[in-house]
C-alpha positions as CSV (number, residue, x, y, z in Angstrom):
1,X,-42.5,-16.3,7.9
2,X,-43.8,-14.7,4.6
3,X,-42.5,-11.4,3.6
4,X,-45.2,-9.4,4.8
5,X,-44.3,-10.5,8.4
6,X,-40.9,-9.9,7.6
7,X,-41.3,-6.4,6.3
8,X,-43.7,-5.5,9.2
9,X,-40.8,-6.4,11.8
10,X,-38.6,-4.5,10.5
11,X,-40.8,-2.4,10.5
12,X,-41.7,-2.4,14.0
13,X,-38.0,-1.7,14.9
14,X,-38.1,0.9,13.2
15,X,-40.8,2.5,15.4
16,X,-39.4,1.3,18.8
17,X,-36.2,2.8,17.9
18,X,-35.3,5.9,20.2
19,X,-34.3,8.9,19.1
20,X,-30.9,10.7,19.4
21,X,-29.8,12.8,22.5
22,X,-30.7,16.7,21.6
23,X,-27.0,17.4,22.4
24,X,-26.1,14.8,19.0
25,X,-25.7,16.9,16.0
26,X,-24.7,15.5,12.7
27,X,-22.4,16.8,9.9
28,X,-25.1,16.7,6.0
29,X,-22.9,13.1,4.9
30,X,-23.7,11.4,8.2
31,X,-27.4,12.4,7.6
32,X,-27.1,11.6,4.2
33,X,-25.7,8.0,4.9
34,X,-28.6,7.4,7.5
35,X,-31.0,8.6,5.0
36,X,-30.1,6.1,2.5
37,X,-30.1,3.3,4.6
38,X,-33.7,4.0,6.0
39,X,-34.4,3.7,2.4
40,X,-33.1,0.7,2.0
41,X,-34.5,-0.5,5.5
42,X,-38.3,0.2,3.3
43,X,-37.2,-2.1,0.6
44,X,-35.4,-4.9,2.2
45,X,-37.3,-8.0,3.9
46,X,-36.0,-10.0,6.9
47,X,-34.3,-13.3,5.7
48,X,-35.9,-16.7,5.8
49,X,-34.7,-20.3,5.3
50,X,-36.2,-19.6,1.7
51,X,-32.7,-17.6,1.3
52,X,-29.6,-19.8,0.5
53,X,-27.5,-17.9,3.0
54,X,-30.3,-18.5,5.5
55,X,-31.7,-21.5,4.6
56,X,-30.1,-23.5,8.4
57,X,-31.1,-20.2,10.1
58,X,-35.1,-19.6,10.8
59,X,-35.2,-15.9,12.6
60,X,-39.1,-16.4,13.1
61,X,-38.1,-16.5,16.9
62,X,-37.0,-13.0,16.8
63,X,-39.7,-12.0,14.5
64,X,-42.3,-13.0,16.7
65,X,-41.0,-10.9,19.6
66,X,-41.6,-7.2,20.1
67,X,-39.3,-4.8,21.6
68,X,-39.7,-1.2,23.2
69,X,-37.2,1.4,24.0
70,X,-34.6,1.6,26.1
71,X,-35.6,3.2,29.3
72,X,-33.6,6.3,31.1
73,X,-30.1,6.9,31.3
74,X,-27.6,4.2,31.3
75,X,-26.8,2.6,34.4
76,X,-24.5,-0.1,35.4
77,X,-22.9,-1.7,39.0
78,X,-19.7,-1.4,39.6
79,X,-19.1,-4.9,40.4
80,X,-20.8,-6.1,37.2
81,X,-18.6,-3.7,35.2
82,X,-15.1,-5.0,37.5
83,X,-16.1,-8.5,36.5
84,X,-16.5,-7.9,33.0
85,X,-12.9,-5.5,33.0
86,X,-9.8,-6.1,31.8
87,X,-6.9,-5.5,33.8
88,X,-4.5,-5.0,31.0
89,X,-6.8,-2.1,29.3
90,X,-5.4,0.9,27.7
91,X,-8.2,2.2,27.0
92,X,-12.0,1.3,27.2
93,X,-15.2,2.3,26.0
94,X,-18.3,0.7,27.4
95,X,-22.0,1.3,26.0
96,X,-24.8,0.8,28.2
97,X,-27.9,-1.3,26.3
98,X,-26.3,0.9,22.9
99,X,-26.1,4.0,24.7
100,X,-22.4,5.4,25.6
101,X,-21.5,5.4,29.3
102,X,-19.1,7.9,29.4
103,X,-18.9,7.4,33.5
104,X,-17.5,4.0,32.6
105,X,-15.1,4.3,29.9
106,X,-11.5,5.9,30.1
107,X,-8.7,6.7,27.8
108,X,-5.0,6.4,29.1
109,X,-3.6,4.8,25.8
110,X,-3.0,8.6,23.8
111,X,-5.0,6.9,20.6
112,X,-8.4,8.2,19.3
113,X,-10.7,6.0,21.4
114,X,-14.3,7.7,21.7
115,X,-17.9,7.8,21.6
116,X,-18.5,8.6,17.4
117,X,-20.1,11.9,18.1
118,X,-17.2,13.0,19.7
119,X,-14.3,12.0,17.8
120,X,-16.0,12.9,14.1
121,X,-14.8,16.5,15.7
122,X,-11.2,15.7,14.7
123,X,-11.5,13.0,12.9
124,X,-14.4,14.0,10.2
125,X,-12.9,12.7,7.2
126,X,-11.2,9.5,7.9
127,X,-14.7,9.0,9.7
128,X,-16.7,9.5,6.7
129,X,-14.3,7.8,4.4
130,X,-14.7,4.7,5.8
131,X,-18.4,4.6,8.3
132,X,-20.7,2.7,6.1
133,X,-17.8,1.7,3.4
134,X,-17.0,-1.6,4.0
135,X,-20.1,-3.2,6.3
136,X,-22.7,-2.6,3.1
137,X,-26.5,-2.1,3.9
138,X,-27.8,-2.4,0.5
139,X,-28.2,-5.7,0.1
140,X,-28.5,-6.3,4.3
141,X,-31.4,-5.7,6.3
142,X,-29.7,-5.8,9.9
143,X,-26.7,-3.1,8.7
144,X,-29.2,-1.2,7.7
145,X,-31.4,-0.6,10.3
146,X,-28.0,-0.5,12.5
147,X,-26.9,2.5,9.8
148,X,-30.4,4.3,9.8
149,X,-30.2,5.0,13.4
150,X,-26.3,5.2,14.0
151,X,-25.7,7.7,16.8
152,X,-23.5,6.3,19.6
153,X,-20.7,4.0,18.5
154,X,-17.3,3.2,19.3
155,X,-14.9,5.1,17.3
156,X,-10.7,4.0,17.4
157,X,-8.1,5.6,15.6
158,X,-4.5,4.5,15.5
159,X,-1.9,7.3,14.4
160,X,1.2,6.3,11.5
161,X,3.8,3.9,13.1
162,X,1.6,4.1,16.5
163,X,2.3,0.9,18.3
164,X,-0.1,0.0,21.2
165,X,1.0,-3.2,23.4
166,X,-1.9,-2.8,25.9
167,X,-5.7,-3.7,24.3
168,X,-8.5,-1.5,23.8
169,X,-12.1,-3.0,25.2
170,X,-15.4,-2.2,23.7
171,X,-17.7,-3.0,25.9
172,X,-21.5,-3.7,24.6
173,X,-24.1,-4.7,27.8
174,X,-27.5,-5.8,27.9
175,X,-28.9,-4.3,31.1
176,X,-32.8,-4.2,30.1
177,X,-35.1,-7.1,28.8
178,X,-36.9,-7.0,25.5
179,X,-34.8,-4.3,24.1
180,X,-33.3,-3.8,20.9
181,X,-29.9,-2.1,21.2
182,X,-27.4,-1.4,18.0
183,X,-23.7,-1.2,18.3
184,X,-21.5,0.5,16.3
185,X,-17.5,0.3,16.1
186,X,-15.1,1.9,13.5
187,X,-11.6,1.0,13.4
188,X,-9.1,2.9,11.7
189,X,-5.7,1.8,11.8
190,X,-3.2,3.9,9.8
191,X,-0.3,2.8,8.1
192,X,2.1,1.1,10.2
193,X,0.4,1.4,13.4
194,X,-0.5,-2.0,15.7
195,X,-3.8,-2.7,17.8
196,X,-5.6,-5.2,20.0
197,X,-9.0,-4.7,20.2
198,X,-11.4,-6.4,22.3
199,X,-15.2,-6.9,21.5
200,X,-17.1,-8.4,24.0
201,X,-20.9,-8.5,24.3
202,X,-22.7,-9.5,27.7
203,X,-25.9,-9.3,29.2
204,X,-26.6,-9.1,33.4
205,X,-29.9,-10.6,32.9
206,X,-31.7,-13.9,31.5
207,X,-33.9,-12.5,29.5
208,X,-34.8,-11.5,26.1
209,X,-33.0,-9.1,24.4
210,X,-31.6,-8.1,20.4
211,X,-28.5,-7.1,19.5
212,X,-27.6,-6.2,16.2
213,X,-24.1,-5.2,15.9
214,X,-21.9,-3.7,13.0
215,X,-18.0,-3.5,13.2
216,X,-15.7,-2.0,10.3
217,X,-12.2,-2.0,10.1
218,X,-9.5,-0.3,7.8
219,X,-6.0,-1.3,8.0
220,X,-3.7,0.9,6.0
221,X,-0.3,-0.4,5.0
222,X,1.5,-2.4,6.8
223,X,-1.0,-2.2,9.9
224,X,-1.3,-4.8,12.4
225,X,-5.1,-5.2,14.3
226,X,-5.7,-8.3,16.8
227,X,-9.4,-8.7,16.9
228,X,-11.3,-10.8,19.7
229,X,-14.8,-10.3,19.7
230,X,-16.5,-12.3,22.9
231,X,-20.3,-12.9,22.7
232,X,-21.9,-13.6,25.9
233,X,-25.4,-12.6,25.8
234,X,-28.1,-14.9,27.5
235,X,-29.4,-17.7,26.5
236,X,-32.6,-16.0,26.2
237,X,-31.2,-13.6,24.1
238,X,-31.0,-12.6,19.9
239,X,-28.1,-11.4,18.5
240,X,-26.6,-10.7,15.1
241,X,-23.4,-9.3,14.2
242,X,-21.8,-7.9,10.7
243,X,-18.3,-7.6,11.1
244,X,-16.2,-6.4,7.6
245,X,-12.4,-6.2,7.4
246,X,-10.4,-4.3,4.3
247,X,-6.7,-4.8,4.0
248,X,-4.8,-3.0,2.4
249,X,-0.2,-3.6,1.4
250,X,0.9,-6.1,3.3
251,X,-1.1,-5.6,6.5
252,X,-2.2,-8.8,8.8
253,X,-5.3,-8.9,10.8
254,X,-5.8,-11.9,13.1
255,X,-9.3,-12.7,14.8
256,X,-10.7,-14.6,17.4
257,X,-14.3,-14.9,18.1
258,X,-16.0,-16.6,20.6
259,X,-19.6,-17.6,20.9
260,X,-21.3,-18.5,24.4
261,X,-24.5,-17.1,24.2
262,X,-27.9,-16.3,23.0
263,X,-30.7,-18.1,21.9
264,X,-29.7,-17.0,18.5
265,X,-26.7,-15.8,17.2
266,X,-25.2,-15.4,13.3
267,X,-22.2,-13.6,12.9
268,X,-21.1,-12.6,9.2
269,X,-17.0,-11.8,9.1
270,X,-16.3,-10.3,5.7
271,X,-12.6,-9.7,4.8
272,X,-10.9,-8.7,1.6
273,X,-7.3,-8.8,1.2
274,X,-7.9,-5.6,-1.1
275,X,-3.8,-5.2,-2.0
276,X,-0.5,-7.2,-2.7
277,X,0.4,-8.8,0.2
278,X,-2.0,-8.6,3.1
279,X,-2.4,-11.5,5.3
280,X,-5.5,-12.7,7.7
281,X,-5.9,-15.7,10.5
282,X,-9.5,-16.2,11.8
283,X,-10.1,-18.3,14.6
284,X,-13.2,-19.2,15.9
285,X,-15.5,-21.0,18.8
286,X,-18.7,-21.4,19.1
287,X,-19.7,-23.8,22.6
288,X,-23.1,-24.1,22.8
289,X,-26.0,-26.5,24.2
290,X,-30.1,-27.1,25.0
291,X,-31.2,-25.5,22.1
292,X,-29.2,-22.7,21.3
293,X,-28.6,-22.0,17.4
294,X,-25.4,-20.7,16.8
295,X,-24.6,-19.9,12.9
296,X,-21.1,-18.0,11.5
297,X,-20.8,-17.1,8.0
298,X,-17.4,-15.9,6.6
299,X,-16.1,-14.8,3.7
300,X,-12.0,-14.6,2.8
301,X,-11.8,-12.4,-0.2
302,X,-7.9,-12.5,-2.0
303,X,-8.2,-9.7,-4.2
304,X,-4.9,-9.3,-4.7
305,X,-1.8,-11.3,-5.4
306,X,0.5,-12.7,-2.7
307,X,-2.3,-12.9,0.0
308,X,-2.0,-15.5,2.8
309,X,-4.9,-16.8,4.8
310,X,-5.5,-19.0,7.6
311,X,-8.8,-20.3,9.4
312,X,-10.0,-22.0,11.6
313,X,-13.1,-22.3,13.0
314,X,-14.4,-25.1,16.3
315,X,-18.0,-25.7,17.0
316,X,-19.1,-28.0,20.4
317,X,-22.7,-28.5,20.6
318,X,-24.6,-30.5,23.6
319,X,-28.1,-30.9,24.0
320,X,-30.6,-30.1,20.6
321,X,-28.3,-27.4,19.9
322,X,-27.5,-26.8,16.3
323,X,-24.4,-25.0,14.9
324,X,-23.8,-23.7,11.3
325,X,-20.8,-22.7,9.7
326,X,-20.6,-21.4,6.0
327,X,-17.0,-20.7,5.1
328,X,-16.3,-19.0,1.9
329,X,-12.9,-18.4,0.2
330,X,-12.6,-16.3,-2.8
331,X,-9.3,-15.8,-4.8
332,X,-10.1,-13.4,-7.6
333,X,-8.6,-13.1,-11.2
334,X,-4.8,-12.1,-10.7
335,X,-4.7,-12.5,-7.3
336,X,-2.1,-15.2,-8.4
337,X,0.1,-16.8,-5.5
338,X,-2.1,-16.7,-3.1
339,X,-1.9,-19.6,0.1
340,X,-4.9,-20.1,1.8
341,X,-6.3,-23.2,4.0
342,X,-9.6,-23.6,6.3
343,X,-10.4,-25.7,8.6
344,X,-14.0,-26.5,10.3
345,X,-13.7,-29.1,13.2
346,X,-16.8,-29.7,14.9
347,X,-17.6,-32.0,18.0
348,X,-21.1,-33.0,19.0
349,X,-21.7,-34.4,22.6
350,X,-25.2,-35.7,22.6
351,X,-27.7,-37.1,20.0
352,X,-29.9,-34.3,19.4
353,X,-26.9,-31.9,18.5
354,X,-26.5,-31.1,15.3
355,X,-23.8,-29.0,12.8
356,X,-24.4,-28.1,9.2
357,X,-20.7,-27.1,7.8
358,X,-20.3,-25.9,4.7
359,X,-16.6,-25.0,3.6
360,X,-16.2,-23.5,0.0
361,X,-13.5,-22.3,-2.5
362,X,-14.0,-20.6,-5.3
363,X,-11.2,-19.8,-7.4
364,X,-10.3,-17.6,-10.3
365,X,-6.9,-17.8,-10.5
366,X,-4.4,-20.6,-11.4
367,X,-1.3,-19.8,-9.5
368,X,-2.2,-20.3,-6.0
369,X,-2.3,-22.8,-3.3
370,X,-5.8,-23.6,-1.1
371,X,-7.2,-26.4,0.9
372,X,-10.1,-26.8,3.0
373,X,-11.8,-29.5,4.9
374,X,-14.1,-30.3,7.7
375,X,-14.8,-32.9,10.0
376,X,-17.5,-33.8,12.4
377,X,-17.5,-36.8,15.0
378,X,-18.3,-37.4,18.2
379,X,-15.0,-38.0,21.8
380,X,-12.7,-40.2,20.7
381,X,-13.3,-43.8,22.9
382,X,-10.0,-44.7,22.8
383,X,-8.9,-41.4,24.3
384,X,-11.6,-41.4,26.4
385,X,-10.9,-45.5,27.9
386,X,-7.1,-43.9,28.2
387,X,-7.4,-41.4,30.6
388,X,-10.0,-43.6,32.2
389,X,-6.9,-46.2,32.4
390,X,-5.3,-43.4,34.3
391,X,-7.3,-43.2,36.8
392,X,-10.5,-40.7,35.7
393,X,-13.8,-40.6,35.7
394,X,-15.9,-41.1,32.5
395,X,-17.2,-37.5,33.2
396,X,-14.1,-36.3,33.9
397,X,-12.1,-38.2,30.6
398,X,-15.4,-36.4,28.9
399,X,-14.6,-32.9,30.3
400,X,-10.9,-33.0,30.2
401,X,-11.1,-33.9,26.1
402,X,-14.1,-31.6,25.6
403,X,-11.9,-29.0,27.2
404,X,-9.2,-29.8,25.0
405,X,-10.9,-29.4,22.1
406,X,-12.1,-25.3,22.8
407,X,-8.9,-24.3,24.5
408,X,-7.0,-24.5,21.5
409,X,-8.7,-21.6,20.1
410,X,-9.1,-19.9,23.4
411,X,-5.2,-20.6,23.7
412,X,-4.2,-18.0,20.7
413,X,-5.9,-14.9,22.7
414,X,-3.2,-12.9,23.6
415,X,-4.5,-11.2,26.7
416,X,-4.1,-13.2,29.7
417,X,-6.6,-11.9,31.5
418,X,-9.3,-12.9,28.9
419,X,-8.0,-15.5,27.9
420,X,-8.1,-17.3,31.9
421,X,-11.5,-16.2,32.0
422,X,-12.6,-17.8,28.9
423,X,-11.1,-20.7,29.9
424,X,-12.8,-21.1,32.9
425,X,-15.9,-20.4,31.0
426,X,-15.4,-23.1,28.9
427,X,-14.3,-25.4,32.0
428,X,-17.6,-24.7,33.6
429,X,-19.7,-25.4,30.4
430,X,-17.7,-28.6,30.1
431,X,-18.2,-29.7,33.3
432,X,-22.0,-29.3,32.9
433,X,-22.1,-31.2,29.7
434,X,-20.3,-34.6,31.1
């Protein structure tokens, strides 16, 4: 893909896009902010595998695909929406191919959990303090086409010392083929306050379809967030998600994110540990096979001193499917007494699969402790030959292990609900693959 192409799609996305419902008006910095990231949208190219941060990752696939609007209102069954529920919601907001279904989404949890539009009307300035602050568009040509036409979007704001037990879901779904649809979520957790928030991103068809997602969080001090962030599209589908995390005093944000879907999926998680203290665990999946491409890029920024970190991250690829994991740690000057360790664990179940894993550290400091390592292998055969000792099948030894492997991850979801039904997910897909 040469740059012309990759200027012209963006381009073309740019012309498919749908404008905003009359009824949307927008304060001058929200027009502003969109303004400057059309800009940027003109300058900025479409990555290829000529850039190092791309280089396992060729997105001429999604270039060479065309999209059109999103036709009439949104509309959604309510069985599909029951089976994509959570039982244990406080709240939930649920956008139909990007467009807010306000039929579908509820609030019983007394936080700020809205459509943007909406809750800019009491929330204005912690909304503009932060929308477009920490997920960057200058240098990223997906943010910023996301940012240039940012109109619906989920909005959550936790109160001081507000404690929620119950999760909030966001719920992003793909009803229409060869769309392009762009979430938006802001999270604003105030100082003290606790949150579980639940991303999760389906699509009730087999199609094609693009999704390119942004999600920025603010935890004040001494907030607590629990992110899961589910992605489910189908296997015919494109999808690309920016996902940036700022920390402030001793405030912890855990993550889990789990990939199923999509033809083609990257995910960028950006975190800084921006004060003293703060603390982050990211966990991640990705379960993949034929010839899916699934590609997670991190980055743990210790900015401060006395930041913790954990990670780690689990691919499982079948088939000619090929996984990519790029794993950055940074640990700035000063940021002394900082404890950070990675881990990328990767299993591949066929010939044809492949995983590129790339682990880093870069360290600027000389008080700290930091490890990282990766491994990448193939079942066990001695496990295997000792469950078959026991009594099981090959395919079953094979799909009890492989299961083994994912549910460790799936395992540290705190919702029960979610968590059985990603389990069965990942039994299914197991039992396919032995």
């Amino acid at each position: 893909m040469t740059g012309t192409e990759a200027g012209s799609y963006l381009d073309s996305l740019i012309r498919v896009q749908a404008q905003p419902p009359a009824a949307h008006s927008s304060p001058a910095w929200l027009k502003q902010l969109r303004a400057r990231a059309l800009e940027r949208v003109g300058a900025l190219t479409v990555p290829t595998t000529r850039d190092e941060d791309w280089r396992f990752t060729d997105l001429s696939p999604l270039t060479r695909l065309s999209w059109h609007p999103v036709q009439g209102a949104p509309q959604l069954a309510s069985a599909d929406l029951e089976r994509l529920s959570l039982p244990e919601a406080a709240a939930r907001l649920v956008f139909v191919d990007g467009r807010y279904a306000a039929q579908h989404s509820f609030n019983h949890s007394g936080l700020t959990v809205a459509n943007l539009p909406a809750g800019m009307a009491e929330h204005g300035a912690s909304v503009e303090a932060h929308l477009g602050r920490h997920a960057r568009f200058e240098q990223d040509a997906f943010t910023a086409v996301n940012t240039a036409f940012l109109h619906d979007g989920a909005l959550i704001v936790v109160a001081r010392d507000a404690v929620l037990e119950a999760p909030v879901q966001v719920l992003c779904i793909s009803t229409q083929k060869e769309t392009a649809s762009y979430p938006r979520c802001l999270v604003i957790a105030q100082p003290g306050s606790r949150l579980t928030i639940i991303e999760e991103f389906a699509a009730l068809h087999q199609g094609a379809c693009f999704t390119n997602a942004v999600t920025e969080m603010a935890l004040a001090d001494n907030a607590r967030v629990n992110h899961v962030r589910v992605q489910r599209d189908s296997e015919a589908a494109f999808h690309i998600g920016n996902c940036a995390v700022s920390l402030a005093h001793a405030s912890r944000y855990h993550a889990v994110g789990i990939a199923f879907g999509a033809r083609l999926s990257r995910y960028n998680l950006n975190v800084l540990l921006a004060e003293e203290g703060a603390e982050c665990a990211i966990d991640g999946l990705a379960l993949i096979g034929g010839r899916q491409l699934a590609d997670s890029h991190t980055l743990i920024d210790h900015a401060k001193p006395h930041g913790l970190s954990r990670q780690l991250h689990k691919c499982i690829v079948d088939g000619s499917a090929h996984s990519v994991f790029n794993g950055k740690i940074m640990v700035r000057p000063g940021a002394q007494r900082t404890d950070s360790s990675q881990s990328s664990r990767n299993l591949l179940l066929s010939g044809k699969a492949r995983v590129d894993t790339k682990p880093q550290l870069e360290i600027f400091a000389d008080d700290v402790k930091c490890a990282h390592g990766a491994t990448v292998g193939q079942l066990d055969a001695e496990e295997v030959f000792y469950l078959r000792s026991r009594g099981l099948s090959d395919a079953a030894a094979r799909m009890l292990l492989t299961y083994a492997f994912g549910a460790e991850v799936i395992g540290r979801i705190g919702v029960a609900s979610l968590r059985r039904r990603l389990e069965r997910a990942v039994q299914a897909q197991t039992s396919r693959a032995a």
